[in-house]
Steps between C-alpha positions, in 0.01 A plus 500: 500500500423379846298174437537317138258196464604442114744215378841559560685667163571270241198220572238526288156466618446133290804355717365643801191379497696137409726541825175589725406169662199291353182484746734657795180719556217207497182529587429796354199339297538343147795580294522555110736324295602816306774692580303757672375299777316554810770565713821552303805672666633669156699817540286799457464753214753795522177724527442345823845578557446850422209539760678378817722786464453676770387224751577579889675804377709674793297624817443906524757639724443480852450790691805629721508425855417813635145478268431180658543632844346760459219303340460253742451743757238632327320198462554393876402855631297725257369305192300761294323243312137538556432828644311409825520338835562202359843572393601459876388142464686470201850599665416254793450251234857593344648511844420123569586446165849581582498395851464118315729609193279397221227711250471814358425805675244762298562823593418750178343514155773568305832351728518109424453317811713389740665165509598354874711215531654340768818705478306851593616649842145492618454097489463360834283210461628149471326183427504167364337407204334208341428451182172251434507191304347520132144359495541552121482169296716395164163571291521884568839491326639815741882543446718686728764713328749694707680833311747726571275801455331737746096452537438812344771439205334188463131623472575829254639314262255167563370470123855485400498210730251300399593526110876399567380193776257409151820556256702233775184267440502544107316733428178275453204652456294212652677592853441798679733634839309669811616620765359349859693754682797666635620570823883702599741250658804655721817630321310658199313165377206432375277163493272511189239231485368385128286263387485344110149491323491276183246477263373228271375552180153402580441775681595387945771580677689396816756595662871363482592283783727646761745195431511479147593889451758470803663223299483712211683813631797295679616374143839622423415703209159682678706540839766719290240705403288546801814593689529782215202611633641496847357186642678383761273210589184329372323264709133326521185629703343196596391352811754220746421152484447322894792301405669902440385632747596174747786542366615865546340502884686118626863640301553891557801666327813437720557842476240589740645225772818662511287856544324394775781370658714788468231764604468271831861532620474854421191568677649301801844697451304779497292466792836407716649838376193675617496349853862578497438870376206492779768392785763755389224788498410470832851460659610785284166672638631429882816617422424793329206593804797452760727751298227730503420452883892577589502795240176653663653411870810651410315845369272559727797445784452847780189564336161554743258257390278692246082488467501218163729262745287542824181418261670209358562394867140506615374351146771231649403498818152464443556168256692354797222572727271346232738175482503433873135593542282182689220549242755483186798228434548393873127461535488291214814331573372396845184383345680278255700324744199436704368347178818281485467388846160360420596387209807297643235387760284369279769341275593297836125393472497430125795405395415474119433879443828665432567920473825641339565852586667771237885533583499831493239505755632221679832722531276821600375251797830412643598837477254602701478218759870569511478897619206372761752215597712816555219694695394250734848421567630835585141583707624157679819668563320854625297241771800314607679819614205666630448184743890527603418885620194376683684221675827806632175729580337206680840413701585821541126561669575191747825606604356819618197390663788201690691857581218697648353179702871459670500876585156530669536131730 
């Protein structure tokens, strides 16, 4: 049998009921001074035995991986589930569904649905999430119990649940065990939330608080039994204290520090390697252009240029022209340094006003005061030598006239 909530063989239920612990579940209401009290933690009655039989009983068999493919397709692409138009909705739905790897995805009447998890090839959203602080308070009495179990093992066989969790409190008919809720946790989990009703004999009831049936179910003797039942861990529902809360925000785990820490040296490792990766692409880009140019120089070598190449010469041509143009980059160029000239003459006047010019453009600048350094230099050069041929024409003019005068006297 999977789960056994009886005493262990050879204890009688009288010596049970003497080892259980006297008031360890107070506050229950008033308790009788028989042997059947209000809250007594004797072992149960082998027909209560009898019933839990086939608690949590093993899961159906899944369906083989092809099925589930095949399935999932369905549900992502053509789910046959209502008939109409709005069955393209519905596989939009199940598409985002995956995309976030959570839900179920509906696709036909008589085909279970679809379960998407995070491990689905189709799950490409990541996120953080938060989980928000209980607002609940002790009064409410909500107890969080984590099992072993898959959701929907957990909510078939729910009844079963709530009469073994009521076994684990006694068996006292004054108490009664609802369930709150239950949500799926990752790696096939499930967080079950109960709360404890007790009744008086006059007729009210409250509920159990949230402390006093937390301190209940980590006794020794109840923990055995809840981890039976595949509880891995029980804890409270109730709201943080300031002083909690202060406490929690001012001291965060040290786990987290070291996180932090190490995700910064490897985003600023990884950011290196990528300017690194960045440098090495565009050399290797040079170097492989240059290979090409010498491969395509060393091809077309005796070849006539051909129609493609004498386009690509006038689409070149024609950007040069552009470049040099006086309306385009010179233009503006000229206009620029006229605007620095002013500018440098009225920074002689006020002082206090300062201008920085981009290096890039300051290097543009020199570059190009540089080549009409060069220009006026060499037109310099053209003047000099034209005045030397008009100085040998000019002499050479005198000597002749001298020549023709000495002939003629």
């Amino acid at each position: 049998m999977a789960f056994n909530f009886g005493a262990p063989s050879g204890t009688s239920g009288t010596a049970a009921a003497t080892a259980a612990p006297a008031g360890g579940f107070g506050g229950f209401g008033t308790t009788s001074t028989t042997a059947g009290s209000a809250f007594s933690f004797s072992a149960p009655t082998n027909t209560g035995t009898t019933a839990l039989g086939g608690l949590f009983s093993q899961p159906t068999q899944a369906p083989t991986q092809s099925n589930q493919l095949i399935n999932t397709a369905s549900a992502l692409s053509a789910p046959t589930l209502l008939g109409d138009e709005r069955d393209a909705i519905l596989a939009k739905w199940n598409q985002l569904q995956a995309f976030w790897g959570t839900g179920k995805g509906y696709f036909n009447n008589n085909i279970p649905p679809v379960e998407f998890t995070q491990e689905n090839p189709f799950c490409r959203f990541k996120a953080v999430g938060y989980s928000c602080m209980p607002s609940n308070k002790d009064e409410d009495g909500l107890v969080v119990l984590v099992f072993n179990k898959k959701e929907t093992e957990i909510r078939s066989q729910q009844q079963q649940l709530v009469e073994s969790l009521h076994k684990v409190l006694g068996g006292n008919q004054t108490l009664t065990v609802n369930v709150e809720g239950t949500k799926t946790l990752p790696d096939d989990q499930t967080e079950v939330v109960i709360y404890v009703v007790e009744r008086s004999p006059n007729g009210t009831s409250r509920r159990v608080p949230a402390t006093t049936l937390y301190a209940h179910f980590e006794q020794a003797n109840i923990k055995t039994q809840l981890q039976q039942l595949g509880v891995t861990l029980s804890m409270t529902r109730t709201e943080l204290s300031p002083a909690q809360i202060k406490q929690l925000l001012q001291n965060p785990p040290a786990i987290i520090s070291e996180d932090i820490s190490e995700l910064q040296k490897n985003q600023t490792t990884s950011v290196a390697k990528i300017a690194q990766y960045k440098r090495k692409l565009m050399d290797l880009s040079h170097r492989t252009l240059q290979v090409l140019i010498k491969q395509e120089i060393q091809r077309k070598s005796g070849y006539a240029i051909q129609a493609d190449e004498e386009q690509l010469r006038v689409q070149l041509d024609t950007i040069q022209g552009e470049l040099n143009a006086p309306t385009q980059f010179k233009g503006r160029l000229n206009e620029l340094m006229s605007q620095i000239r002013m500018q440098n003459h009225f920074g002689a006047v006020r002082s206090e006003e300062r201008y920085y010019i981009d290096a890039d453009l300051l290097r543009e600048i020199k570059q190009h005061l540089k080549q009409q350094q060069e220009g006026l230099s060499h037109l310099i050069s053209i003047i000099k030598d034209d005045l030397e041929d008009i100085k040998l024409v000019e002499h050479g003019l005198n000597e002749t006239i001298h020549i023709r005068g000495g002939v003629f006297s």
